[in-house]
C-alpha positions in Angstrom: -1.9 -1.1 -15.0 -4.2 -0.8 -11.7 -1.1 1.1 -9.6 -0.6 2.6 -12.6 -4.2 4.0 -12.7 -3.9 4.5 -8.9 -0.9 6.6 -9.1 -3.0 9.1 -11.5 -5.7 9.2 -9.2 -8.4 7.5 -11.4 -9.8 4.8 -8.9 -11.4 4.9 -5.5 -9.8 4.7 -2.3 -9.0 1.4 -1.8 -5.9 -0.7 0.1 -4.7 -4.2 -1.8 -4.4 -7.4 0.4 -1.4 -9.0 -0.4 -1.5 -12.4 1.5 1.5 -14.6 2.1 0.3 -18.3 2.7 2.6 -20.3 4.7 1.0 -23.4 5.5 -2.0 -25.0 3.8 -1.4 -22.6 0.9 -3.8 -24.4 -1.8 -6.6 -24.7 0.6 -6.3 -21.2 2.5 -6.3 -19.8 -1.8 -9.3 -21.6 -2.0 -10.7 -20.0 0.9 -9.7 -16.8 0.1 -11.3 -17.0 -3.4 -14.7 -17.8 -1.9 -14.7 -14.7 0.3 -13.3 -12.5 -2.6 -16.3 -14.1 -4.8 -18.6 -13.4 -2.0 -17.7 -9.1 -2.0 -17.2 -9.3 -6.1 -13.3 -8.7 -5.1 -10.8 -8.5 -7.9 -7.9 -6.4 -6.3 -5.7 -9.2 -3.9 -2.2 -10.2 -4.3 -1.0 -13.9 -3.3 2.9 -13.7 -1.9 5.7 -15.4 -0.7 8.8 -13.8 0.5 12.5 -14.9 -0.4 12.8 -16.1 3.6 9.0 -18.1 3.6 10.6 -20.3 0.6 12.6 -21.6 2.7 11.2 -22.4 5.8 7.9 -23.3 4.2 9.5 -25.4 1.7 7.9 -24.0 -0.9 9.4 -23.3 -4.3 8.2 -20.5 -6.8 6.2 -23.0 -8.9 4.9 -25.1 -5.9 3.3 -21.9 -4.7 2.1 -20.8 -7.9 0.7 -24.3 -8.7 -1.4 -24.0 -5.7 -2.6 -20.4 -5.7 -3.6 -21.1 -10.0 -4.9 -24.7 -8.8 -7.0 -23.1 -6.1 -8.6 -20.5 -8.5 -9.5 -23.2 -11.1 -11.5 -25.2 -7.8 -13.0 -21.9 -7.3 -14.4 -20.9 -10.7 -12.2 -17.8 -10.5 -12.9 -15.4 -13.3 -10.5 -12.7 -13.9 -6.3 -12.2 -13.4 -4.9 -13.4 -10.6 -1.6 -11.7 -9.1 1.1 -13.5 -7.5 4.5 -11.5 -6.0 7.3 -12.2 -4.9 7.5 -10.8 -1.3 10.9 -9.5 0.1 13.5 -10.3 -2.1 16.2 -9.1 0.1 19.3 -8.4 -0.1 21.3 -10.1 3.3 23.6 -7.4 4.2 25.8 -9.4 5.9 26.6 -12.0 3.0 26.4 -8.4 0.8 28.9 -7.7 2.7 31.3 -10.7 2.0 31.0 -11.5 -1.3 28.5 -8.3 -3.3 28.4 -10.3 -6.8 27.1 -13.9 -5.2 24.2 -11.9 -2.8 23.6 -10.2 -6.2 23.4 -13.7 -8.5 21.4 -15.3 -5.7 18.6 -12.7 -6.4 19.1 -12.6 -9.5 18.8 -16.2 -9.9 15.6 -16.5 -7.5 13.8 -14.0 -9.6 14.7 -15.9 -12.9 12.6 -18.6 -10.7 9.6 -16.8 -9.9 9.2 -15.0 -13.3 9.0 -18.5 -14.9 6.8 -19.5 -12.7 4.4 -16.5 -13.3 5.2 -13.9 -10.3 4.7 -10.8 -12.3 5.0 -8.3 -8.8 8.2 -8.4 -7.5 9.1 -6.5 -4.1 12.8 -5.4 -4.2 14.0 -5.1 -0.9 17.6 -3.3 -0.7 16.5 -1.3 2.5 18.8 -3.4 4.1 21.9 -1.6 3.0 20.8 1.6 4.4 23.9 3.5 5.7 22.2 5.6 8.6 26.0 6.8 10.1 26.0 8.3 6.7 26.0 12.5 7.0 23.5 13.2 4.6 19.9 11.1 3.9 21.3 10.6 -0.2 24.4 9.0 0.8 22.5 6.2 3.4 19.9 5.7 0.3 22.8 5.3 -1.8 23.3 1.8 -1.6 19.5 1.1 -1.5 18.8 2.7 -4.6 22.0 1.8 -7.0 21.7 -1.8 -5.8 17.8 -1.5 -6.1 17.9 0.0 -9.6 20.0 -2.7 -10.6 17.9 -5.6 -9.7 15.2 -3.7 -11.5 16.9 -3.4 -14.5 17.8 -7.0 -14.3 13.5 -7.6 -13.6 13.0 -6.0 -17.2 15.3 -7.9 -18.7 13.8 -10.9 -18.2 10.2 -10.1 -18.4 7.5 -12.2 -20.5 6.8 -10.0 -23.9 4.0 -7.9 -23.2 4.4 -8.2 -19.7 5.3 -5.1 -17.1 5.9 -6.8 -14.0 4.5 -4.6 -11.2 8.6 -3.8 -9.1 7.9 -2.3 -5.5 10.9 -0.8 -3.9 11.7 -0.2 0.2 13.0 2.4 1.9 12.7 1.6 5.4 13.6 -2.1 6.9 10.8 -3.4 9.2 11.0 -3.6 12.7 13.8 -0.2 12.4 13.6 3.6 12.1 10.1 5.3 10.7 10.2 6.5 7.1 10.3 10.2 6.5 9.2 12.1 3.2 13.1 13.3 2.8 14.4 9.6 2.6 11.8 9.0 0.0 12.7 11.6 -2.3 16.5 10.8 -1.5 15.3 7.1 -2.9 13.2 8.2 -5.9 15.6 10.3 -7.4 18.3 8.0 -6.9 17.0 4.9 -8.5 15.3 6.8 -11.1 18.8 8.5 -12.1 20.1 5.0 -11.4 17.9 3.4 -13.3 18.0 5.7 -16.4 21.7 5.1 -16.8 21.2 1.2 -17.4 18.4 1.2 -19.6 16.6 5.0 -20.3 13.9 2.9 -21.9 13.1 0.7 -18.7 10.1 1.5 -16.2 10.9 2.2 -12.6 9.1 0.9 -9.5 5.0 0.8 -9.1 5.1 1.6 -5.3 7.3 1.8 -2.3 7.0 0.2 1.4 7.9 2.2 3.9 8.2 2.0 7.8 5.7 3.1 10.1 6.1 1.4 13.4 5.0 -2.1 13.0 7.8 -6.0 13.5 7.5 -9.0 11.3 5.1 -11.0 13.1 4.2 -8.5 15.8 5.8 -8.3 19.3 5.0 -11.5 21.3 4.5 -10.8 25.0 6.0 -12.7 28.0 2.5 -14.6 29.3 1.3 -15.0 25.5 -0.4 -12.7 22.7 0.7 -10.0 20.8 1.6 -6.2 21.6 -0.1 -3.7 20.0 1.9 -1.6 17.7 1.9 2.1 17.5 1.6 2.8 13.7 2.0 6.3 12.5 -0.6 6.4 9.7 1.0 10.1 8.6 3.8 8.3 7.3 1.5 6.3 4.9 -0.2 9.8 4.0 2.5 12.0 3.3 4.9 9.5 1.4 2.0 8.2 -0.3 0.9 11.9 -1.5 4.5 12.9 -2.8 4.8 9.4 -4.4 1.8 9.8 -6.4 2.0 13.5 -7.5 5.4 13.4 -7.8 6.4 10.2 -9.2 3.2 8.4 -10.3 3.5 5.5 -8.4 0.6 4.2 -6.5 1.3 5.2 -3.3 2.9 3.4 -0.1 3.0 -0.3 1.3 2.3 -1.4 4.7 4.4 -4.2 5.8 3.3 -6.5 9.3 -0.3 -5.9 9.4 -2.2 -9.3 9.8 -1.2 -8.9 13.6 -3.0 -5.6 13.8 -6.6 -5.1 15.8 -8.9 -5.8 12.7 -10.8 -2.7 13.2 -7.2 -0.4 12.2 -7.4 -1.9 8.9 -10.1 0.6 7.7 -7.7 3.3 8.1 -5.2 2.4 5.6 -7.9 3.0 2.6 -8.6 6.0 4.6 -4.9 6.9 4.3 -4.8 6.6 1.0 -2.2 3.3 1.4 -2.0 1.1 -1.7 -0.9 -2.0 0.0 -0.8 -4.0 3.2 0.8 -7.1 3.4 -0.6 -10.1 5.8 1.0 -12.8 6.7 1.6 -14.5 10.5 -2.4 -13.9 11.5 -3.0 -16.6 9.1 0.0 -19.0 10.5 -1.3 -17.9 13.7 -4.8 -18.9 13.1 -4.4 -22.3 12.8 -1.8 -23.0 15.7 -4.1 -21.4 17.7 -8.0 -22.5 16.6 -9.5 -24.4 19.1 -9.8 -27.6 16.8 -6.3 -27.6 16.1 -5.1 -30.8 17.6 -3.4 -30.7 21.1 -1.4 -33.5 20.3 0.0 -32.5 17.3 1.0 -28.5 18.9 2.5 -30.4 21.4 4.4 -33.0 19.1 5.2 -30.0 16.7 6.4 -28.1 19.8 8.8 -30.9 20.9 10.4 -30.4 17.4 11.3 -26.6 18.1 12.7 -27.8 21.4 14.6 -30.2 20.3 15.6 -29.0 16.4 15.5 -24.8 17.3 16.4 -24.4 20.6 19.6 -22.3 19.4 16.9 -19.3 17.9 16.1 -18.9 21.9 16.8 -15.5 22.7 17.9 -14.8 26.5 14.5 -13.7 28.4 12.3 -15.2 26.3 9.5 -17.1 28.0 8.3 -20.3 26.4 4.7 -18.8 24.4 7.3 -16.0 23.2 10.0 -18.8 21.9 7.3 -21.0 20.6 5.5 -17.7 18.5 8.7 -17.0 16.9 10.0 -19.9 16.5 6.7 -22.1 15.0 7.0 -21.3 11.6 9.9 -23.3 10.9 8.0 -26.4 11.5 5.7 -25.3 8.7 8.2 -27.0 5.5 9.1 -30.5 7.7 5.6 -31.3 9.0 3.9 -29.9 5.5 2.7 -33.3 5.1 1.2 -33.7 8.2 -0.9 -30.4 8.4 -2.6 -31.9 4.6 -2.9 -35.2 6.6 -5.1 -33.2 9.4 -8.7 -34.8 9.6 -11.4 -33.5 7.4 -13.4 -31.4 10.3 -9.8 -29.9 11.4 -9.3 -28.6 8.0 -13.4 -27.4 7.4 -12.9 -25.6 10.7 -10.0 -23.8 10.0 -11.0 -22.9 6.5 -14.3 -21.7 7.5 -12.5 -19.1 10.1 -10.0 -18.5 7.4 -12.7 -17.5 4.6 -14.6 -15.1 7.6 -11.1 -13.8 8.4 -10.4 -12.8 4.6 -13.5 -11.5 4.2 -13.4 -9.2 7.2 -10.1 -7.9 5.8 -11.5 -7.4 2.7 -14.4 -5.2 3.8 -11.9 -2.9 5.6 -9.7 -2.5 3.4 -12.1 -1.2 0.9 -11.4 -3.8 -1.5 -15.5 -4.8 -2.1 -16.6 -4.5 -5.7 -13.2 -4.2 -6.9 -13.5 -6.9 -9.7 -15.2 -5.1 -12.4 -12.3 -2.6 -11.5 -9.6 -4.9 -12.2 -11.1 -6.2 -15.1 -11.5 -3.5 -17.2 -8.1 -1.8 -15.9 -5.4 -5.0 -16.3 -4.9 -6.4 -19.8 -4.1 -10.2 -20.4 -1.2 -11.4 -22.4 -0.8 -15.2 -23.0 2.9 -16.0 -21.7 4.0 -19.2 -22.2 5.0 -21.3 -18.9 8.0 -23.1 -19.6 8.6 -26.3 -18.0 11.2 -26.5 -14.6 14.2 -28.6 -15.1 14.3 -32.1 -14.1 14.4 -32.1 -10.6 13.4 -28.6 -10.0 10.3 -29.7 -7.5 12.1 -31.9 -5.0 9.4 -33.1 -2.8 6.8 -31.1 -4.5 4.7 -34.1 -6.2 3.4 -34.7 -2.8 1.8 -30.8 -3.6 1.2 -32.1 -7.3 -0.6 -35.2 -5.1 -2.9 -33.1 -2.7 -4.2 -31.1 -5.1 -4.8 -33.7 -7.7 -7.1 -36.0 -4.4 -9.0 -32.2 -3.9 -10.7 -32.3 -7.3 -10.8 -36.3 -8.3 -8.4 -35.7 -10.8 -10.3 -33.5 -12.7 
């Protein structure tokens, strides 16, 4: 209901933080509850993308578990939104064997609907046929494939429940987005989307591409290069997707490696979400009080363990940049087992780091907002099969030691 109400103009400029958490997740939630507390924030997104479960180790309900847990330890008052981030399609095994890609994603989102992701990012962009002639025949794919999983989405939905479907136009880290493709998309799907089920609602928003990489660009002696983002690109689709369409405008993909001070000009642009994600891993492989033994321990690993990911060129702080999130799911343990004034350290810079995202993105005072625009329906959770969590009680554990049992 808010990107509904966004997409008819009826709410202040404003640009939603959707956050992927990859390591720590219940304690950076926590920290990210107190800054949104602090601003009277209600418009935020917790995410986890398709890839992330995996190399975090980090199932649908493990994630939602913590995210919930964390708002509980909080006090947090109000609807709390958890998405499902990048639920590609891999055109390669697409290309292989359609039907089992298909199932896969079809399968995962079974997952994270029963464990209470009600925002679901399609992403189909992947398919894109650029050597096609004409802009509607390389959307083609994109939008029958993406109408499809939508329609699937619907079917499986809570009862009284509209789960918030963004579609993508424009894989990261390729080509920039232009209006044309958009429209090409829009029309598509919709046509698509009608033919499966006339009754069934289409997509609340659409990520495009505007110049930014997963993760940023590391550079050869260490840091990150700056991206050139075409902010027009966020304007212009986001005007014709919200006259035209009523959706709530466009989504900005690889931001949390961005200078901090670019962020106010996404609200300005009228963007209705960024997404953030590796600042966060990055802050606490790279906090001063973030143990030298352990990066270099953790390190070793991704020597030893990844040293086929090495790309030719690539120095050593580029390898180790790209390559350091995959120690995130085998040493999960170990980052909970980090002493107490390690974990108040990074969690202090965490909560400022939130909060400064917050006040540029326009998101301040946005409770009250989100409140009185998003209705609550009691769904019940039902219970993963035997098995389901693998090593998750050790999650279940962690939590449970944070609030005496309570």
């Amino acid at each position: 209901e808010l990107y509904d109400a966004m997409g008819r103009g009826q709410t202040p400029n404003f640009t939603v933080p959707a956050v992927n958490l990859r390591v720590l997740t219940y304690d950076m939630a926590r920290a990210f509850f107190r800054a949104a507390r602090s601003l009277s924030a209600g418009a935020f997104i917790f995410e986890i993308a398709k890839s992330e479960m995996g190399y975090t180790a980090q199932t649908p309900s493990e994630y939602a578990t913590c995210v919930l847990a964390a708002a509980l330890r909080e006090h947090h008052q109000g609807p709390v939104f958890i998405q499902g981030d990048h639920f590609q399609v891999n055109a390669a095994n697409f290309a292989r064997e359609p039907d089992r890609e298909l199932d896969g994603l079809k399968g995962l989102i079974d997952d994270a609907v029963a464990a209470g992701f009600y925002n679901i990012d399609i992403d189909t962009s992947t398919l894109v046929d650029l050597s096609q002639p004409d802009v509607m025949q390389q959307q083609e794919p994109n939008y029958v494939y993406g109408a499809e999983l939508t329609a699937y989405i619907r079917s499986v939905e809570p009862a009284g429940v509209s789960i918030a479907v963004g579609g993508e136009i424009g894989e990261v880290g390729g080509k920039n987005s232009t209006v044309e493709e958009f429209r090409a998309y829009m029309d598509g799907f919709n046509d698509s989307l009608r033919a499966r089920n006339d009754k069934a609602k289409g997509i609340s928003k659409i990520s495009v591409q505007t110049g930014t990489e997963h993760g940023g660009d590391p550079l050869p002696e260490g840091g990150v290069a700056e991206a050139d983002i075409d902010f027009n690109v966020l304007r212009d689709i986001g005007e014709v997707a919200r006259r035209e369409y009523g959706l709530s405008g466009a989504v900005q993909h690889g931001a949390s490696t961005l200078p901090l001070e670019m962020c106010s000009h996404f609200p300005e642009n009228a963007t209705s979400e960024i997404h953030l994600a590796t600042g966060f891993q990055n802050l606490v492989f790279e906090h001063e009080a973030f143990p030298v033994d352990f990066k270099e321990e953790l390190y070793g690993y991704i020597d030893t363990n990844l040293r086929g990911e090495r790309r030719e060129g690539q120095t050593d702080e580029q390898f180790y940049y790209k390559a350091r999130k995959r120690v995130l799911g085998p040493f999960k343990q170990r980052f909970w087992d980090l002493p107490d004034d390690v974990h108040a350290a990074l969690m202090k810079r965490a909560e400022d780091m939130f909060t400064a995202y917050m006040e540029r993105l326009n998101v301040k005072n946005t409770h009250g907002l989100v409140r009185d625009t998003v209705r609550i329906h009691r769904v019940s959770m039902p219970a993963p099969a035997s098995g389901y969590y693998k090593n998750a009680e050790t999650t279940l554990d962690y939590i449970l030691s944070d609030t005496g049992g309570e």
